[in-house]
C-alpha positions in Angstrom: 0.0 0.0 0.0 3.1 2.4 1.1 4.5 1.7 -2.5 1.3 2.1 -4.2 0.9 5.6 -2.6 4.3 7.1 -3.2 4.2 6.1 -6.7 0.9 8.2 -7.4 2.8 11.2 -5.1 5.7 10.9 -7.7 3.6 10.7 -10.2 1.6 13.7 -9.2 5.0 15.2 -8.3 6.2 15.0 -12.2 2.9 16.0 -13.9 3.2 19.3 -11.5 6.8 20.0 -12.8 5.9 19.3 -15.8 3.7 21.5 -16.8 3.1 25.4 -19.0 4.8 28.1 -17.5 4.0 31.9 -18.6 7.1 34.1 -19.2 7.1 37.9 -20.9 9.7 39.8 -22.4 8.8 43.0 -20.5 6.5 43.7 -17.4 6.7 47.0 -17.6 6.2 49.2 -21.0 7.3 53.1 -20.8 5.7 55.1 -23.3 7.8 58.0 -22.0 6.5 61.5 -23.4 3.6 60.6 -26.3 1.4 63.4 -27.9 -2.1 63.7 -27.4 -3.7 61.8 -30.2 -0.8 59.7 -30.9 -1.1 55.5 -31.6 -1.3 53.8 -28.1 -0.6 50.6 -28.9 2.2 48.6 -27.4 2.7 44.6 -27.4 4.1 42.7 -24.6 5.5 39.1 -26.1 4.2 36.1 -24.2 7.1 32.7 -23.9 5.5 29.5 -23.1 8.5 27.9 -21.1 7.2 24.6 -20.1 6.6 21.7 -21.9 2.0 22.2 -21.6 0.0 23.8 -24.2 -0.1 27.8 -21.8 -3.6 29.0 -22.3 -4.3 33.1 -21.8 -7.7 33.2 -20.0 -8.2 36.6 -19.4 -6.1 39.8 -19.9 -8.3 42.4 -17.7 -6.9 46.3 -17.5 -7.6 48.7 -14.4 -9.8 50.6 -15.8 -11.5 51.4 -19.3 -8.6 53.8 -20.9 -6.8 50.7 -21.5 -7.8 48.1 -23.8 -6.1 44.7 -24.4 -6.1 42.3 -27.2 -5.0 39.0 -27.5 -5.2 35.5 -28.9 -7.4 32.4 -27.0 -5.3 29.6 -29.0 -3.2 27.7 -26.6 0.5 28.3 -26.9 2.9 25.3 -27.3 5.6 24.8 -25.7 8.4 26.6 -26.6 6.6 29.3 -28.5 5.5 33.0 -27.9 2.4 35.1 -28.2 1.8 39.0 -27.8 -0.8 40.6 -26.0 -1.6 43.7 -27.4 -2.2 46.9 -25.4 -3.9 50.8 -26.2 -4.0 53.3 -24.0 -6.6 56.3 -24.6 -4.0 58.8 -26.1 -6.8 61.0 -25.3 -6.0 61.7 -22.1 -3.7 64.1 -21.1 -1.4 63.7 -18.6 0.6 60.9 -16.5 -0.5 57.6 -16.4 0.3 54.4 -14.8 -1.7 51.2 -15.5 -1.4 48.0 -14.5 -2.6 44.9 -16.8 -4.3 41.5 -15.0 -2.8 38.1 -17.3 -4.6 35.1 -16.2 -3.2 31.5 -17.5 -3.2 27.9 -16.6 -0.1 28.3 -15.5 -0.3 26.5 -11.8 2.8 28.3 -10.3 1.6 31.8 -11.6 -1.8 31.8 -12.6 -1.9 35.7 -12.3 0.5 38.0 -13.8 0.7 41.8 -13.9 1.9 43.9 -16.1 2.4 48.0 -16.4 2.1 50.8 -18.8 3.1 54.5 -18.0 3.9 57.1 -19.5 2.9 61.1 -20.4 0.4 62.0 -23.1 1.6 65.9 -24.0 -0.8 67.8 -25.8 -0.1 68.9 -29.0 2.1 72.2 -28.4 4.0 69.7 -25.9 3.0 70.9 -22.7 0.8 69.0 -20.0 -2.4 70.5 -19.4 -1.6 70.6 -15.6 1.5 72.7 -16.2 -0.7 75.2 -18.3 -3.1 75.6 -15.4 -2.0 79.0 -13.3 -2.6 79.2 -9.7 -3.8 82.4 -8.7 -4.1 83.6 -4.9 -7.2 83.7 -3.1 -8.7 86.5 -0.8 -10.2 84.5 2.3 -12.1 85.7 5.1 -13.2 84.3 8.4 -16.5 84.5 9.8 -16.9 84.4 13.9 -19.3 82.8 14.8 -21.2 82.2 18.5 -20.4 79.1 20.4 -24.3 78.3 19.9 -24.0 78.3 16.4 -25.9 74.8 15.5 -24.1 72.3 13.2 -26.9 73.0 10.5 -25.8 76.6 9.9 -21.8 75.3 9.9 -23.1 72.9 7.0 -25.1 75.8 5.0 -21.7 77.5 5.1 -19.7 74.4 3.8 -22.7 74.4 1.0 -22.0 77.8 -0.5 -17.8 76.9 -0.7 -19.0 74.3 -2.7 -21.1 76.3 -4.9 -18.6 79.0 -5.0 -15.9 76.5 -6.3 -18.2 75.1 -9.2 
């Protein structure tokens, strides 16, 4: 019975090792400085190191500015796939994305990957460095102890309006 036991942990043991395994030439892909506009598409090149088809459930982005593409055929042994990712040129500013990989890969069934960069707009100049910060007059109001919290929440009211 001892025998008969080990041999199915050893052979559960060799059908572990051998198995897919997801690899990627990259994890992280720096745009660096693009234009506003400009093609957002970068690939990230998937390796298949172990010696089981590696199958690419789901690629899921962290939020809807990203967009991935890629293939649902299994990839053999051996061989390499890309994911393809856009990013909303659009979108002015810094950014820094991550990208969810999920495989059949037992060791690493989730990977992550990165984009970031800066979209310029078109004269070259982030939108937030255009903006101009000018000072503010401010003035405080006394107010009695007894003042209730209702009148205190009027007042936070009309500093919201007067910042729209």
């Amino acid at each position: 019975m001892k025998k008969i036991l080990a041999g199915l942990f050893m052979i559960g043991v060799f059908a572990y090792t051998s198995a897919q395994t997801i690899s990627f030439d990259k994890t992280t892909f720096d745009y660096g400085n693009v234009k506003s506009g400009s093609d957002g598409h970068r690939f990230f090149t998937v390796k298949n190191t172990g010696d089981k088809p590696l199958i690419i459930s789901e690629v899921k982005p962290s939020c809807g500015c990203t967009t991935p593409e890629w293939s649902k055929d299994p990839i053999l042994p051996g061989k390499t796939a890309q994911i393809k990712v856009g990013y909303n040129t659009g979108i002015k500013g810094a950014f820094n994305k991550l990208i969810e990989v999920y495989s059949n890969d037992p060791q690493n069934s989730r990977s992550v990957l990165y984009i970031k960069g800066t979209v310029e707009d078109v004269a070259g100049v982030n939108q937030e460095a255009k903006l101009s910060v000018e000072p503010v007059a401010a003035t405080a109001k006394v107010m009695p102890a007894s003042a209730s919290k209702r009148a205190l929440k009027k007042a936070d009211v009309k500093k919201v309006e007067a910042a729209k």
